[in-house]
N, C-alpha and C positions, 0 to 999 in steps of 0.2 A: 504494500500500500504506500503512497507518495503522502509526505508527510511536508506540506505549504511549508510548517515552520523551521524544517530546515534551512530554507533558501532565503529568509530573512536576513541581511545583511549584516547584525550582531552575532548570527549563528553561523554565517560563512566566514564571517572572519575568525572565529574562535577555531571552528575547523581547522582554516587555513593554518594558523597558529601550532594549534595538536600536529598537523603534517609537516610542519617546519623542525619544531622539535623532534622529530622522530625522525626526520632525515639528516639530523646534526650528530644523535645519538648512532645513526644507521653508519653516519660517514666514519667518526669515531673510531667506532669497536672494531666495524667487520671491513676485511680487505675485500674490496670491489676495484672491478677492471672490466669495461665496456668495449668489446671487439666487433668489427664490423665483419661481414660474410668472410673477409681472405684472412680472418684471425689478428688484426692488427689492432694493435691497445688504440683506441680512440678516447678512452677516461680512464684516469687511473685517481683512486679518493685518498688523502694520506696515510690513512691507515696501509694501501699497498705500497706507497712510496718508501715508509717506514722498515717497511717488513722486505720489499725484494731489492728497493735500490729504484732510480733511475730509469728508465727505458729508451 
């Protein structure tokens, strides 16, 4: 069921908010690397810079 009051704009921003935090904590912790189709790093988030070095 579609619930109006989510799309409220006090209630998108608090979202927006919750998904920011979560992808600071996300970048943080876990080593992430974003490769395109021929396996080439296209994003690497500190956490893998940390851990493999440079690319």
């Amino acid at each position: 069921m579609f619930d109006s009051k989510a799309l409220r704009p006090a209630n998108l921003q608090k979202h927006w908010q919750q998904l920011r935090t979560l992808e600071q904590a996300l970048h943080q912790a876990a080593i992430i690397a974003i490769t395109d189709q021929r396996g080439t790093i296209t994003f690497a988030n500190d956490a893998f810079l940390r851990e493999i070095g440079t690319f």
